[in-house]
Structures are given as structure tokens and as C-alpha cells.
N, C-alpha and C positions, 0 to 999 in steps of 0.2 A: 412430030419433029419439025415439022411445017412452022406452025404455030410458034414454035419456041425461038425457032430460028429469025422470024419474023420480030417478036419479041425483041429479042440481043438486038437485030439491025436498029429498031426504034432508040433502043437504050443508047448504043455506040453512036448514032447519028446526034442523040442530047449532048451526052458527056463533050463530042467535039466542040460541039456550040458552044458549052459551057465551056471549056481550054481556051477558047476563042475571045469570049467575051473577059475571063479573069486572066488572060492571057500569063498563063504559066513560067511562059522563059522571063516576063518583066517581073512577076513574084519573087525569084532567083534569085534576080537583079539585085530585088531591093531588099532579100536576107543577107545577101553577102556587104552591102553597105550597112545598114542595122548590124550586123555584126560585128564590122570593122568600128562601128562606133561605139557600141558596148564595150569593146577591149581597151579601150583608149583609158590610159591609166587615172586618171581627172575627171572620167565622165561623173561619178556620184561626189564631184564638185557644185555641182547645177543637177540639185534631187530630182526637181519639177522634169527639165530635162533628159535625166536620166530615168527616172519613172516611163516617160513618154516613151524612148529609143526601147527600154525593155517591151514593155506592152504590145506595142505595137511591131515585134521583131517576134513575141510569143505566139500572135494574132493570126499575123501573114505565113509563119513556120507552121501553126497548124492546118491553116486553108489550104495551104499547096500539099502540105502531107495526105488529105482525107482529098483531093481530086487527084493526085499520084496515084494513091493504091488503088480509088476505085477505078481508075486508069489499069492498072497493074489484073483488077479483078475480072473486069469484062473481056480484057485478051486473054485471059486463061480460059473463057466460056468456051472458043470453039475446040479446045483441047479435048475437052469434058465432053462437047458434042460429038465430037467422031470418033472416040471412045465408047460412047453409048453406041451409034452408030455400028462400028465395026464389029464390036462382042456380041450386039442384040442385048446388051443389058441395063436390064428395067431400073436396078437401082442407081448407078452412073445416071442414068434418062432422069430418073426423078429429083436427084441430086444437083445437075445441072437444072433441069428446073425450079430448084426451090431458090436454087445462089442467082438466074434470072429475075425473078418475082422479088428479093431482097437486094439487086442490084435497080432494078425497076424504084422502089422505094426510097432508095439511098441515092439515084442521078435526081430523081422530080424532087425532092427535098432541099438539094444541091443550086437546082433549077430555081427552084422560088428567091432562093439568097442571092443569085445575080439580080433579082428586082432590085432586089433593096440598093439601090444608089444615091439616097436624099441626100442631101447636106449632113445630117445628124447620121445616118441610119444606121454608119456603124460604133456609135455610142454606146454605154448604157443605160439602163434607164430606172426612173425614177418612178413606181406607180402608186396613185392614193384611189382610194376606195372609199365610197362614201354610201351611206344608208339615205334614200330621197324617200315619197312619199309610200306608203303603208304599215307607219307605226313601228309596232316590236315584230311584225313579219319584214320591214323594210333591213331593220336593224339585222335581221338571223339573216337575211339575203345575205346582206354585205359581208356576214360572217363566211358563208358559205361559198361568197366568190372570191372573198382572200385566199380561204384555202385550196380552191380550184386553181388560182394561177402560182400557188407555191406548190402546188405540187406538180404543175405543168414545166416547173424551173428546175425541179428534182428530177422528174423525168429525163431532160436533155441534160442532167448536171451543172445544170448554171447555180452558180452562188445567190444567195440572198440574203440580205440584209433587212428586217423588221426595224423601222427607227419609230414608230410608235402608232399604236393603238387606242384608240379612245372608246370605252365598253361604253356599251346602252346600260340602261338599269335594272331592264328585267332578264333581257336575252341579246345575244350578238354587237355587233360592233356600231359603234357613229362613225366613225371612221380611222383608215389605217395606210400608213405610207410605209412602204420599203423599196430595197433597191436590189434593184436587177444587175450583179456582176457579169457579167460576158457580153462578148464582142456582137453586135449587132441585135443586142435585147432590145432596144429603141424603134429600130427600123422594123423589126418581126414584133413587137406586143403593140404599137402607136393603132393598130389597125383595132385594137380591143375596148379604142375610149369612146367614150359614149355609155348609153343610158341602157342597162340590162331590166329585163323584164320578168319576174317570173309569175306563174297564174299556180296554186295548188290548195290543198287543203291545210288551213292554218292550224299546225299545232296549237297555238295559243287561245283557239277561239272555240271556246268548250257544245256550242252546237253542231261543230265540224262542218263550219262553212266553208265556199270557196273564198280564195282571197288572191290578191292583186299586187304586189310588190315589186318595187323599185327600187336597183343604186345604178352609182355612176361612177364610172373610172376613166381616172385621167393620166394619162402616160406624157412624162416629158424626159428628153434625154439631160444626161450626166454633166456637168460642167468640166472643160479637161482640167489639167493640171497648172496650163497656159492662161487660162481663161479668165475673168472674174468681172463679178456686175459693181460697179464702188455704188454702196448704200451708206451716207449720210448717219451718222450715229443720231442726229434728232428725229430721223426717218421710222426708228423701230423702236419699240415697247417692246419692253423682256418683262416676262413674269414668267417666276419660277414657281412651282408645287411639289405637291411628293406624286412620285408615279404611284398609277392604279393599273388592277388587276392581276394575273396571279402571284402569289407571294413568293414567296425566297429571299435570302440574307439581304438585307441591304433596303429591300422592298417597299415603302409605306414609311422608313424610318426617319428619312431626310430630303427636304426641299432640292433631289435633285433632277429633276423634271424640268423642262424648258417651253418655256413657248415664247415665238416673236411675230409680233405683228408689225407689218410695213404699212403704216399709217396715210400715206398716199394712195395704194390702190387695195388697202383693206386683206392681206393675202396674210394667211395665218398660217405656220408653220409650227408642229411641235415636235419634241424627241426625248425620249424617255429611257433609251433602249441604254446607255452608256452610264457607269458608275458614280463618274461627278457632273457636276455644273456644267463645270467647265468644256467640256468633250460634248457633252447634250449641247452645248448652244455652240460651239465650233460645227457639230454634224446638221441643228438645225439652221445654220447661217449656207451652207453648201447647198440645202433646199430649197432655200429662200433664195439663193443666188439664180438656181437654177429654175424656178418657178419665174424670177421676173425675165431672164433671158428666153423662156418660151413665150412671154406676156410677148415681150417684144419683135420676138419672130410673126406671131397670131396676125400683130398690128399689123405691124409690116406687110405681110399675105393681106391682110385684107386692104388696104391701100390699094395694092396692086389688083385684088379681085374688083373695087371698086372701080381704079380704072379701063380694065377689062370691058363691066361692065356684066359683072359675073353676080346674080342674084338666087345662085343655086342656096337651098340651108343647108346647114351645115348635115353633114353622112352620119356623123354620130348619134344624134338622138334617136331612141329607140332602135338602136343597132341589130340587138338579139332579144329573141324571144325564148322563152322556157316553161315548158308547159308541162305541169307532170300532174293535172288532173281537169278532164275528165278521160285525157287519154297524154301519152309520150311522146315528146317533140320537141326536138330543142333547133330554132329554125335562125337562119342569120335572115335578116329583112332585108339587105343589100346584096347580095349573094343567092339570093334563096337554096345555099346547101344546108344539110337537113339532116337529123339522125334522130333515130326512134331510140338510142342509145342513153337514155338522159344520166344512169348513173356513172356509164365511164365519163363521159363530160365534166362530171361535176364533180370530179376525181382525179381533172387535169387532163384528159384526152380530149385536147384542143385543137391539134394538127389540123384535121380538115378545113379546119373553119380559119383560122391563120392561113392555110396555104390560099385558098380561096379567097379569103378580102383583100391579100396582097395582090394574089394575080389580078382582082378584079378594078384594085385602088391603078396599076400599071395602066392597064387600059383605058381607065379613065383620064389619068395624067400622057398617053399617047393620044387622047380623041381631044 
């Protein structure tokens, strides 16, 4: 009972902190003004605008809902506790402990997202995946980390969007963009870019050697609605093809595939995922916008790191390690958290390793 009670105090002393820092009564504030402006008979006169006041009215209404109830659930503990308490009964006792351990889980989760305060962080984002060196193991990599972080997105329910895929030729992907719909996908996946590594026995290589494979992932946040980069129409090359890879109506039949290159800084964008031209090259002009807005942010950062005088390299390369032979280990290299778990990971149970690079990125941005 000790033990438990000690527990709850840990939890209840986060959750405050956390009331504290997302300060609750200003969240209130700013639903009941968001709201006042949604009602306003002319607001989807001004879409951009009014996209913006909804979104961001959904956002805040559900941050203060999920810190209210677990507000709501941790004052219920001691109820639960002196009930166990008073009858002597074990199932209340164990009851109350298991809603601690899953309130324990749901503040420190909570906990991590008041990190996230970047400029960007609560954006969404945009991520591409790309196959680097080791061949058609490099290429199955890449395949195998797309579908790690879509189904890390499926797990918390975040929406996503595939804007295109480019297959290898014998196995897995060259590379692949899509987008992360929810609120703060930017600031929680940005910590994932950089260079993945994995060590195992290559399918492909009929002696059953060891092999060595690399991709790399680049996260940048979403342009809003407000926002836009003006690109010069002498600036990009369009060429258009027929989408490739699996079939279905429409499929392999018509040049409506898109790709644009911005011919100043060489930045290739493509999208395949929409039915015409037209819509393929609107969705990849919004990548392309947002690719050269992170160009620009990067510069800028390093300006300033230059005049710092800051020659640290960059955190990302060789980020994480994954090693699934001669033995289990998927190891982050900055962090050194660590799970001998290698197939839930690569199944999308990513939590620890996210929780940990953000904690660890905060600290470094405090020292």
C-alpha cells in the first residue's frame, strides 16, 4: 500500500507540473475565443482562415480534454485506495493498482509533449524515407522502416497520407514520402531523421551472409494554410510518367504521376498517390514548398551555429542501430536506450525511443 501510495504522490506532483506549464485556465481562454470565432456567420468566407480557427480550436479542445480527465482519474485513486484499505480487499488493491501503472503511463507520455515547444513542433509533418548504401538489403530496409513508422501512426491514430513511393527493382523501396496528419507529428517524429542502420542475415544473398544496411529519414513540418514559399515557374521542371507499383484501376494507364525538380537547389519532389495531373502536382508543389522552407530554416540554424561558434556534427547520422543477427538489439546511439525487442519495434513500438530522444534533445537545448 506504501508503495502504491508513493506512486499516486509521484504521478499527482507530474500532472501538476504539467497544469502548470500548458496552463489549463489560458487553454479555456483560447476555446471559448476559437469558438466565438468559428460561429461567426462569414468565417468560411476566408477558407485558409477558417481551416486555421477550426484546427486549431479541434487541437486545443482535445489537449485540455485528455489533461482534465486524467486530472479527473488520479483524484479518483485515493477513493479506490481507502476502499482497498478499509474492506482488506485484494481485488479494489489490485484494481487501484493497475489504473496507477496506466495513469503512471499516460502523465510521463503527457510529460514528453510539454517538451515539444519548437517553432514548428506542433505542426505536421512531412516524412521521406530513403534506401542509402547496401544494395537490395538497403532498398528492403527502407521498405521495412516505412512500414514501422505507419504503423507507429496507426497505433496513436494519427492519419496518414502516402504521396509516393518509388520501388527498387528487385525488392523494397528507393524511396517514399508521406504525411503525418496530427497535431504535433513534427515536433514528436523530427527526432527520428537521421541515418538507421540495420546488421542481419541477408535474405537476398544466397550464402546466408551477414549484411549491413542503411536508409535515411528526413522529417520536415507541414506548411500552414497561411504560409507559402513563391517558386519562380523558370525555377522547376515538371515531368510527368505513369505511376508504378501495385495495380488497380486507373494504375500504369495514364501519364498521371508528377515529379518537379527546383532547379536552383537540385530538390526532387514526386506524387503519384492522386487520380490526375493536376492534384499530383498541386500535392507535390505543397512538398516542394515545404522542403525549401526547412532548406531555409537549416541555413539559418547554421548561421547562427556558426556564429556561436558551434562545430558540434550534426545528431542524426547514424542515429539507431538494429541488429538482429548475431544476436537482438535495436540500440539508439544518442540515448543509449535499448530493447532486445527487435520485432515489436519494427512493428511500430517506437514509444521509448521517441520518449527518450526528446527528453534527451530538451537537455541538450537547456545545456
Amino acid at each position: 500500500m506504501a508503495d502504491v501510495r508513493e506512486t499516486w504522490t509521484e504521478v499527482d506532483a507530474t500532472l501538476t507540473s504539467i497544469e502548470k506549464v500548458l496552463d489549463v485556465d489560458r487553454m479555456a481562454r483560447e476555446i471559448a475565443e476559437l469558438e466565438e470565432q468559428a460561429a461567426a456567420p462569414d468565417l468560411w468566407n476566408d477558407q485558409a482562415n477558417a481551416q486555421r480557427v477550426t484546427s486549431r480550436l479541434s487541437a486545443v479542445q482535445a489537449e485540455r480534454n485528455r489533461v482534465v480527465s486524467l486530472r479527473r482519474r488520479v483524484d479518483d485513486v485515493p477513493v479506490l485506495l481507502e476502499l482497498a484499505e478499509a474492506e482488506q480487499d485484494a481485488d479494489v488493491m489490485a484494481e487501484a493498482e493497475r489504473e496507477i501503472n496506466a495513469l503512471h503511463a499516460s502523465v510521463s507520455e503527457l510529460e514528453v509533449r510539454t517538451l515539444l515547444s519548437g517553432e514548428y513542433d506542433a505542426r505536421e509533418a512531412l516524412v521521406t524515407i530513403r534506401s542509402e548504401a547496401g544494395g537490395v538489403d538497403a532498398a528492403d530496409w527502407a521498405e521495412m522502416l516505412l512500414r514501422m513508422y505507419l504503423r507507429y501512426c496507426e497505433r496513436h491514430g494519427w492519419g496518414t497520407e502516402v504521396y509516393d513511393i518509388s520501388y527498387a527493382e528487385e525488392a523494397g523501396i528507393k524511396s517514399a514520402t508521406f504525411a503525418v496528419h496530427a497535431p504535433y507529428a513534427y515536433g514528436t517524429l523530427s527526432v527520428e531523421q537521421g541515418t538507421h542502420r540495420l546488421v542481419r542475415i541477408s535474405p537476398f544473398d544466397n550464402q546466408g551472409r551477414r549484411q549491413t544496411s542503411f536508409a535515411g529519414v528526413e522529417v520536415i513540418p507541414v506548411l500552414e494554410q497561411t504560409e507559402s514559399v513563391e517558386i519562380p515557374e523558370d525555377e522547376i521542371r515538371v515531368d510527368v510518367y505513369r505511376s508504378s507499383g501495385p495495380g488497380g484501376q486507373g494504375v500504369n494507364t495514364t501519364d498521371s504521376a508528377v515529379r518537379l525538380t527546383h532547379l536552383p537547389t537540385g530538390i526532387v519532389v514526386s506524387c503519384q498517390n492522386e487520380r490526375s495531373q493536376i492534384q499530383n502536382r498541386a500535392t507535390a508543389m505543397v512538398v516542394l514548398q515545404a522542403k525549401l522552407l526547412e532548406r531555409r530554416r537549416q541555413e539559418e540554424q547554421a548561421r547562427l551555429d556558426a556564429l556561436k561558434g558551434d562545430s558540434s556534427g550534426s545528431w542524426g547520422n547514424q542515429m539507431r542501430s538494429y541488429v538482429l543477427h548475431p544476436y537482438q538489439m535495436v540500440k539508439d546511439l544518442r540515448t543509449d536506450f535499448e530493447t532486445g525487442n527487435t520485432s515489436a519495434v519494427l512493428d511500430g513500438d517506437i514509444d521509448g525511443f521517441i520518449e527518450a530522444a526528446i527528453r534527451w534533445r530538451k537537455q541538450g537545448q537547456t545545456a
